[in-house]
C-alpha positions as CSV (number, residue, x, y, z in Angstrom):
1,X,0.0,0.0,0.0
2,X,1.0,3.3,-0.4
3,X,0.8,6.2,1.6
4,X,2.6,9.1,-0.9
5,X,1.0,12.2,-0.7
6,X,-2.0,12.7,-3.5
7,X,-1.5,15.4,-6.4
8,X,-4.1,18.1,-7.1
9,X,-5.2,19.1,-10.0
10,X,-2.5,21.4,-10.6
11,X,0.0,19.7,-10.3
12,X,-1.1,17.1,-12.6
13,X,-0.9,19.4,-14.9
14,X,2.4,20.5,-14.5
15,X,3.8,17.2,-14.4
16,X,1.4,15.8,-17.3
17,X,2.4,19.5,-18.9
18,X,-1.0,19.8,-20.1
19,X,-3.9,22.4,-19.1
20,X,-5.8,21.8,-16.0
21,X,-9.2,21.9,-18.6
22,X,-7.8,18.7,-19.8
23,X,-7.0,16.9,-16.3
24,X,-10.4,17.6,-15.3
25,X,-11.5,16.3,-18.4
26,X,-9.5,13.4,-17.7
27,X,-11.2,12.4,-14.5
28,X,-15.0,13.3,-15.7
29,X,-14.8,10.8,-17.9
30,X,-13.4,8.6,-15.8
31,X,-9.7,8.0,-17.0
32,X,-8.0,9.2,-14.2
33,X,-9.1,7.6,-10.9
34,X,-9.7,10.3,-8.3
35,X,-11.6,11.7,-5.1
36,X,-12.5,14.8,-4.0
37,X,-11.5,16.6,-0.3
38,X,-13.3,19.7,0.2
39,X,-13.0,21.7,-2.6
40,X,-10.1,19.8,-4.4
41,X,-10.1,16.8,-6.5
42,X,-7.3,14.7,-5.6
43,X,-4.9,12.2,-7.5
44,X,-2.7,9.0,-6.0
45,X,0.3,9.2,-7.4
46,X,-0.3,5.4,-8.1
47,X,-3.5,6.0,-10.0
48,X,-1.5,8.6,-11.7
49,X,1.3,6.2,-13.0
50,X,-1.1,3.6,-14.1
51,X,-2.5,6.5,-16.5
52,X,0.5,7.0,-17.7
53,X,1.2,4.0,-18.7
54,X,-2.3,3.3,-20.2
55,X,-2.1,6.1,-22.2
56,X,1.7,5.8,-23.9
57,X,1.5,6.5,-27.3
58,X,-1.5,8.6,-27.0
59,X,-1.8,12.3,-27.7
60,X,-2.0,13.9,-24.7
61,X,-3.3,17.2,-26.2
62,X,-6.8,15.8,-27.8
63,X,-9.5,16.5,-25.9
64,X,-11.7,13.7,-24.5
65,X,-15.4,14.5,-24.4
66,X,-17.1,15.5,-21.3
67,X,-19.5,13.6,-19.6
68,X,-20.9,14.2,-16.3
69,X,-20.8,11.6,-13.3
70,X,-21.8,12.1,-9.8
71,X,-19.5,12.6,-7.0
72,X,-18.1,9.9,-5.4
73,X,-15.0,8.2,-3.2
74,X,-12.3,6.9,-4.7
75,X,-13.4,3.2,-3.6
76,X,-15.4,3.3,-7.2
77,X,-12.5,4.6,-9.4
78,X,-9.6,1.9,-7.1
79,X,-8.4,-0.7,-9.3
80,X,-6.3,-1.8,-6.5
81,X,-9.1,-3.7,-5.0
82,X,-8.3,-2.6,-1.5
83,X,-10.7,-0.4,0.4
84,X,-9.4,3.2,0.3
85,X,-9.6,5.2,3.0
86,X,-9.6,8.8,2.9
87,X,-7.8,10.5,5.9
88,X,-7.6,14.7,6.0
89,X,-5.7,16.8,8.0
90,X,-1.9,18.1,7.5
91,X,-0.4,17.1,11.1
92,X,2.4,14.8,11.5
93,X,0.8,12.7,13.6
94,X,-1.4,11.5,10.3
95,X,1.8,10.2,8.5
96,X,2.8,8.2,11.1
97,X,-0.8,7.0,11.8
98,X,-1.0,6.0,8.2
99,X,2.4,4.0,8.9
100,X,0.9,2.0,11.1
101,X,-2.7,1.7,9.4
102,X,-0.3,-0.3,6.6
103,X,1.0,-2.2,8.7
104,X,-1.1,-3.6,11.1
105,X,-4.8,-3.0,9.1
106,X,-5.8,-5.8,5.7
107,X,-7.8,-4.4,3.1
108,X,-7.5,-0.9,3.3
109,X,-5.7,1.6,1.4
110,X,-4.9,4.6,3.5
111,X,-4.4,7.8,1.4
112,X,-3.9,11.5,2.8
113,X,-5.5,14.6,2.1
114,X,-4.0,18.0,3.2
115,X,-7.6,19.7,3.9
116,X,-8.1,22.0,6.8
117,X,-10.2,21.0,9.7
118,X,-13.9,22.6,8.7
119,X,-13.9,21.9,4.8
120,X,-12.8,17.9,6.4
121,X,-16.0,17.7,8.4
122,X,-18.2,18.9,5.1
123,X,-16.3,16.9,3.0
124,X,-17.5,14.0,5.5
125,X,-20.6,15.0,5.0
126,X,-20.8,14.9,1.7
127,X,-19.8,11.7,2.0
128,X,-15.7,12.1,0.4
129,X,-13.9,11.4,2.8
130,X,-13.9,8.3,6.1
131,X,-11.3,9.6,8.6
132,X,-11.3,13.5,9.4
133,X,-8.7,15.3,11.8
134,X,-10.4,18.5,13.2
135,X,-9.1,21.2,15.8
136,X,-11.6,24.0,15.6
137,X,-12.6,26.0,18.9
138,X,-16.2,27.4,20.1
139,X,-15.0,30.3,21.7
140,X,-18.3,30.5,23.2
141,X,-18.2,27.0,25.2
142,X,-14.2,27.3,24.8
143,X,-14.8,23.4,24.1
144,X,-12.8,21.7,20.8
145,X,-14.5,20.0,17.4
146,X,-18.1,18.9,19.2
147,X,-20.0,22.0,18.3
148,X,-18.9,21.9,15.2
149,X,-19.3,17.9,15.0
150,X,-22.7,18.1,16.3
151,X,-24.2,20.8,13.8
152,X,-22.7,19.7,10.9
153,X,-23.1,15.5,11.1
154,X,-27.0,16.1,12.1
155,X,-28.6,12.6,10.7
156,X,-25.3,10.5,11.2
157,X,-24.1,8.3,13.7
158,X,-20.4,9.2,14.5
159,X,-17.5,8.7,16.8
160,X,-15.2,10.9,17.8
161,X,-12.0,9.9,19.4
162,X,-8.5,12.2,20.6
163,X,-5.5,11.6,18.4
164,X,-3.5,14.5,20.8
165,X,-3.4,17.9,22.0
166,X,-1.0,20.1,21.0
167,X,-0.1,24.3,21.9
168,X,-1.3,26.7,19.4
169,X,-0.3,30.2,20.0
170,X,1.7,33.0,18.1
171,X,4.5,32.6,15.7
172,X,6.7,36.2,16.8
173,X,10.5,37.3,15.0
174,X,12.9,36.0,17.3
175,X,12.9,37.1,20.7
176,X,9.5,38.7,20.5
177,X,10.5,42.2,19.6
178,X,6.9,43.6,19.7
179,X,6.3,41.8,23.2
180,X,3.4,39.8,21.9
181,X,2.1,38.0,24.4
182,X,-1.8,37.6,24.5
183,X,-4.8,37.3,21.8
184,X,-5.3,41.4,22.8
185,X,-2.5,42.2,21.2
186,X,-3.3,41.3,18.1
187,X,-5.3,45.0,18.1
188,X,-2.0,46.6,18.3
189,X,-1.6,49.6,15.3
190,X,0.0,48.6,12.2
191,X,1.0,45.0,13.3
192,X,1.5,42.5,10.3
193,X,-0.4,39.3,10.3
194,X,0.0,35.9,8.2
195,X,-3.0,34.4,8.3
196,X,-4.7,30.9,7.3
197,X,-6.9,29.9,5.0
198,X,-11.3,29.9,5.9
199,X,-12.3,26.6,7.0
200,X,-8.5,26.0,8.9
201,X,-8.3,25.3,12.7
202,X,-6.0,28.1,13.0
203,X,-8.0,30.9,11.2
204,X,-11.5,29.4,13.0
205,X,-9.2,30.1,16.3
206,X,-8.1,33.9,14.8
207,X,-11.3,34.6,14.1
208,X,-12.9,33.6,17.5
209,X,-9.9,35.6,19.4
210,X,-10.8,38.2,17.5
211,X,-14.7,38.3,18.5
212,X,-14.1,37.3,22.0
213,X,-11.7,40.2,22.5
214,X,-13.8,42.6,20.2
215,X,-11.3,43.4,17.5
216,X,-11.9,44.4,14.2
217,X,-9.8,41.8,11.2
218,X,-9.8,44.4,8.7
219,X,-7.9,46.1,11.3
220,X,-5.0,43.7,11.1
221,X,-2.4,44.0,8.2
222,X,-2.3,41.0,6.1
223,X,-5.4,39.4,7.2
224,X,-7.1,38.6,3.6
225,X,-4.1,37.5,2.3
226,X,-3.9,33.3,3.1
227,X,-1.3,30.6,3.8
228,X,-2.4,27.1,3.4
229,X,-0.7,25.4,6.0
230,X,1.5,26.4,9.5
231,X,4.9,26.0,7.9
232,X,3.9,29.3,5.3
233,X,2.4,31.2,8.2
234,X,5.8,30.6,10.0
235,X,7.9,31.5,7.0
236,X,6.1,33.9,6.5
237,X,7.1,35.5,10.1
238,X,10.7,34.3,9.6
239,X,11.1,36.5,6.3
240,X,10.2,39.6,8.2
241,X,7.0,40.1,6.3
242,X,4.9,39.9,9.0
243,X,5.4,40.5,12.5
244,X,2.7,37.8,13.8
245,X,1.1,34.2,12.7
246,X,-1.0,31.7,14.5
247,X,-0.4,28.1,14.6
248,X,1.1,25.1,16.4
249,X,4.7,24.7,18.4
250,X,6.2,21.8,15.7
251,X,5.7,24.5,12.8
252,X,8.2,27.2,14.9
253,X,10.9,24.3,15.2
254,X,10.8,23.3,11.5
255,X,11.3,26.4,10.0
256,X,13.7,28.1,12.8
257,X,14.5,31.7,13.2
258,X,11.1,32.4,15.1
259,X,10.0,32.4,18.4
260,X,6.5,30.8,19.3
261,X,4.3,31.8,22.2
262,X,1.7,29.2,23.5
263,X,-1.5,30.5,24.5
264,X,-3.7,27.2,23.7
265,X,-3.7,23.6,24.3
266,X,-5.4,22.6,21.8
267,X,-7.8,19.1,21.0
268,X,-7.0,17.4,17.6
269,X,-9.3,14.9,17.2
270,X,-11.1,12.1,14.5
271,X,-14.3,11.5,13.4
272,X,-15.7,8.2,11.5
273,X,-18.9,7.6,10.6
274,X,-20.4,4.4,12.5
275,X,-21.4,2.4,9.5
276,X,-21.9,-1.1,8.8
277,X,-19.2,-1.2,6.4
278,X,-16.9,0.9,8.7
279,X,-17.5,-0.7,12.1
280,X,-14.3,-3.4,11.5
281,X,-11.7,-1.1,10.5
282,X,-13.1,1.6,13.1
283,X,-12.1,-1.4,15.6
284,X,-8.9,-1.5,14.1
285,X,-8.0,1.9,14.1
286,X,-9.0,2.3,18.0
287,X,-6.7,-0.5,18.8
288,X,-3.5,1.5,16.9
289,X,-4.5,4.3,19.0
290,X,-4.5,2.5,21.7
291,X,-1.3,0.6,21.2
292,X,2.2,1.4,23.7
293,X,4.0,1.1,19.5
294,X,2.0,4.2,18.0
295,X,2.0,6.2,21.3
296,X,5.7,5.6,21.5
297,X,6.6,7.0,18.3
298,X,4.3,10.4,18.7
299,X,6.2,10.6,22.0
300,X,9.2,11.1,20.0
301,X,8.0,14.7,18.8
302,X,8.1,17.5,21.0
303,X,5.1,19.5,21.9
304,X,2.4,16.8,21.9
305,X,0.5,15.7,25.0
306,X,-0.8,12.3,24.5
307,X,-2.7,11.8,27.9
308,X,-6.1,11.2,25.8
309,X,-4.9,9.6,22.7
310,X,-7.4,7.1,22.0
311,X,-10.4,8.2,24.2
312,X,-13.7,8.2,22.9
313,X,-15.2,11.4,23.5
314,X,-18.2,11.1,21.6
315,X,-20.1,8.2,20.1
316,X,-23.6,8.7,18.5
């Protein structure tokens, strides 16, 4: 099985060196196995080399015609004839979860999706995707991922189990210049933000800072203009053009030259739908989490606090 990271749309394009028109074409008619996350379509890179070969000797430039089909999960377009299993989110934690999903799990065909933690949980209900990874705060309970589980699942039965907690806080230039130390200061004058994309743990957590502490985002420098994961947020800070980010501790270490300031601990969790089909290799899954082998590696990484890993917190 492989767990390489899938392509989108784009970059098929680019590595195909044809126009994106044409890779969509492609997959409407059913050429080029895919899925969708969100708002992407999404390409193994398997799937991708077995087009390839399929289509030697064939001119890439013609035009195949266009004909609709209804969305659906990969497990219809999988030649593989193992069960994929779609698994969103961009933490660490994931890959090394997907390790061990290969390893220890028959049947199944792990494959990851770097989708941000509200477009995951509409993606599940839309049916595109069976393991989500969610960290997004109600600033009004201050509780993590049920609100948002709970209005957006209505209908399904669900389970919801901790993967980890991590810190979220502020990514500052090194040594923390401008003395950032709480969410108030983000309504500083003139101060320089690099922010995350809508639908993101981290921008759901900006925005909710921002309401709870009555500030104003067109106020903040940067604000419309989005990063698409914590590593471009940081980089961001590290180049010197902005003076502030949000997002988690492992980010800061990676890219170096920044300071981070914790002002968070917060719940990354999983959903799965409870379905007849999903019920065996839900009951795999909670044994991994379980197991003294996969805690034992996340321990490994600074800044994660596996005291709940594993714990159901909600079952429906």
């Amino acid at each position: 099985m492989s767990s390489d990271v899938s392509y989108t749309t784009e970059e098929i394009a680019k590595l195909l060196k044809i126009s994106k028109l044409t890779v969509y074409d492609l997959i409407k008619r059913g050429e080029l196995p895919s899925y969708r996350v969100g708002k992407q379509m999404r390409v193994d890179p398997s799937d991708l080399e077995a087009y390839k070969q399929r289509a030697k000797g064939v001119q890439m430039n013609e035009r195949p015609v266009m004909t609709e089909l209804p969305a659906q999960s990969l497990a219809h377009a999988s030649h593989t004839g193992l069960r994929p299993l779609v698994i969103t989110g961009q933490d660490l934690s994931l890959d090394i979860l997907v390790k061990h999903m290969e390893k220890k799990m028959d049947g199944i065909r792990p494959l990851r999706a770097y989708v941000g933690s509200l477009d995951s949980l509409i993606s599940m209900y839309r049916g595109e995707s069976d393991i989500v990874s969610t960290h997004l705060l109600d600033g009004d309970t201050g509780e993590y991922n049920l609100p948002y589980i709970r209005k957006l699942l209505i209908g399904s039965s669900y389970i919801v189990v901790n993967l980890l907690s991590r810190y979220a806080g502020f990514y500052v230039k090194q040594g923390n210049p401008l003395s950032l130390k709480s969410w108030s200061d983000l309504g500083n004058p003139g101060l320089r933000i690099a922010n995350r994309e809508k639908g993101s743990g981290a921008r759901v957590l900006l925005d909710e800072q921002l309401r709870l502490h009555g500030l104003i985002s067109n106020q903040l420098i940067g604000y419309e203009q989005e990063q698409s994961n914590h590593l471009g947020v940081a980089s961001k800070v590290a180049s010197g053009e902005a003076d502030v980010g949000i997002g988690i501790e492992k980010a800061a270490s990676i890219v170096g030259n920044i300071s981070f300031i914790p002002l968070i601990q917060e719940r990354y969790d999983l959903v799965m739908l409870k379905t007849a089909n999903n019920q065996a290799w839900i009951q795999s899954l909670l044994h991994i989490l379980r197991s003294d082998d996969f805690k034992k590696e996340l321990q490994s990484i600074s800044g994660y606090d596996l005291t709940r890993t594993g714990e159901i917190l909600l079952e429906t």
